[in-house]
N, C-alpha and C positions, 0 to 999 in steps of 0.2 A: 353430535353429542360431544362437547367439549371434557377434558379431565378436568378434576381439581387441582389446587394449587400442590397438594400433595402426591401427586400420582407421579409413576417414573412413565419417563416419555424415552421412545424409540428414535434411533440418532435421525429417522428421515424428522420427526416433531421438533426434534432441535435445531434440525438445519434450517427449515422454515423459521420457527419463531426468532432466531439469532441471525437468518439471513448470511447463513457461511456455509459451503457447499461441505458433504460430507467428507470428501475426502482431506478437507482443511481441517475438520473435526477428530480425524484420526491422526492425522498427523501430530495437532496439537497433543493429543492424548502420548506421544513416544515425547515430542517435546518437554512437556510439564509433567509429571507422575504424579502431582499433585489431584490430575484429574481419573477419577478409578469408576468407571461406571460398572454397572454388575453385568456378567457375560452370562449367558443363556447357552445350553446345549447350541452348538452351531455357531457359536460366537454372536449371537444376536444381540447388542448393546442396549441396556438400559438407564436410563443416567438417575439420578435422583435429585431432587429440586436443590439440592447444596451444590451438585457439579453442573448443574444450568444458572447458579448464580456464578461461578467461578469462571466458566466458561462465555459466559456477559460481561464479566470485569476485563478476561483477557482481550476479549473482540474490542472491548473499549481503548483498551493499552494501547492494543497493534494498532486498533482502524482510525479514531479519534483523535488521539494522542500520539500517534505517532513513533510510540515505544519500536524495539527491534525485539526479536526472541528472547535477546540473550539479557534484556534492557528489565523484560519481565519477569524472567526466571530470577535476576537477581532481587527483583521487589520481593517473590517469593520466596525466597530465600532471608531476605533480611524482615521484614515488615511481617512475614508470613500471609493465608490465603485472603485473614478477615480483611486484610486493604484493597487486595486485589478484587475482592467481591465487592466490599463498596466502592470503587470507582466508579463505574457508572454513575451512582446516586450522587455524583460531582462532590464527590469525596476529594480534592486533590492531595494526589500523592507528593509528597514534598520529601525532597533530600539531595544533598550536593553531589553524592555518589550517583544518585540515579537517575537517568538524564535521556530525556528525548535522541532520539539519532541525529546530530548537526546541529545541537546547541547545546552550549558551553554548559558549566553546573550554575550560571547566574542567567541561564535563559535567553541569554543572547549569541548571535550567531558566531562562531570562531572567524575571527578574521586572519588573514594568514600573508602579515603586513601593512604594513601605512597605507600601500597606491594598489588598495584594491577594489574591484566593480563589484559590485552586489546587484545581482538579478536574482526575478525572481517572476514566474506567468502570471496572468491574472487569476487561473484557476486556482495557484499554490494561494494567492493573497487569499482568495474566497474560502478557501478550504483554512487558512490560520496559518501558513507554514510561511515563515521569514525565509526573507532571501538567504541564498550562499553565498559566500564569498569566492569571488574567482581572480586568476592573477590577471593581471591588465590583458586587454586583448583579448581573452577568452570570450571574452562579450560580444565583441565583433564577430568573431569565427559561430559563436551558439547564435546570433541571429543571422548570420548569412544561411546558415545549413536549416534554419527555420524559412529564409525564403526561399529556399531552393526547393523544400519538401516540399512547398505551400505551390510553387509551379507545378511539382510534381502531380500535386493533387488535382489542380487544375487541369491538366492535360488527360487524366485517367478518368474525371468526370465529365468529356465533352462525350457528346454522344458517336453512337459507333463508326457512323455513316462518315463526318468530320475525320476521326482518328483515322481510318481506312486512306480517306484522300490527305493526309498530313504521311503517313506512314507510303503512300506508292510514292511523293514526289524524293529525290536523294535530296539530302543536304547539300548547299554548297561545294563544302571540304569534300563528299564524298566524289565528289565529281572529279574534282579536282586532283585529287588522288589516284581515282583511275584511270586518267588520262596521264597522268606522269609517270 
């Protein structure tokens, strides 16, 4: 039996239909005060369909958009909750103050110098998020320690029996060393 769009839902209802674990929910709640759901004997939370749509704008800020806390709190503060509830409905929030985490108030990434590399994963490109900027050589060092993990990985998925006979025989160097 589903409620109506009127009914106050219980934070496990919220956490499902917004897909953000409860404990992110209450959190959220000391972070924003803007969100007041009604407490019940026992502290039992109940939200009411205005802090389920505030609470949809926020997950949209943080999770879509890329906002920080403090990036939200200040929407809420300037714009008040109506903006922050229509985001989702791709309302875009516009203003030069208020600014995604790692990009400038013109939307573009800070560069920080002339002779800089810009990286960036393929998941960030899939996901929308522009590259950073990094000082030269940063780029070298961020993809060597990517191929190093990527051995890493390699080595910790060969199966056990393999590991077992790589792990009895010494290294080289170790040998080497305890003979000297």
């Amino acid at each position: 039996m589903s409620k109506t769009a009127q009914a106050f839902r219980t934070i496990s209802e919220v956490s499902d239909e917004l897909d953000v674990p409860k404990h992110v929910l209450r959190f959220w709640e000391l972070k924003f005060p803007q969100i007041k759901p009604m407490k019940r004997g026992g502290g039992r939370r109940y939200y009411r369909p205005e802090d389920l749509e505030l609470l949809s704008g926020i997950r949209h800020l943080l999770h879509a958009e890329a906002y920080t806390i403090k990036g939200v709190q200040k929407i809420l503060r300037e714009k008040g909750v109506d903006a922050v509830k229509a985001a989702p409905e791709g309302t875009a929030i516009k203003s030069d103050e208020t600014v995604p985490r790692g990009k400038t108030a013109k939307g573009r990434v800070a560069a920080r110098g002339s002779a800089t590399a810009k990286v960036a994963t393929s998941a960030g490109k899939a996901r929308g998020i522009e590259p950073i900027a990094m000082p030269p050589g940063a780029a070298k060092a961020v993809e060597q320690a990517i191929a190093e993990l990527k051995a890493c990985r390699a080595l910790l998925s060969q199966s056990p029996e393999s590991a077992n006979e790589n792990a009895a025989k010494p290294a080289p160097a170790r040998r080497a060393r305890r003979q000297a």
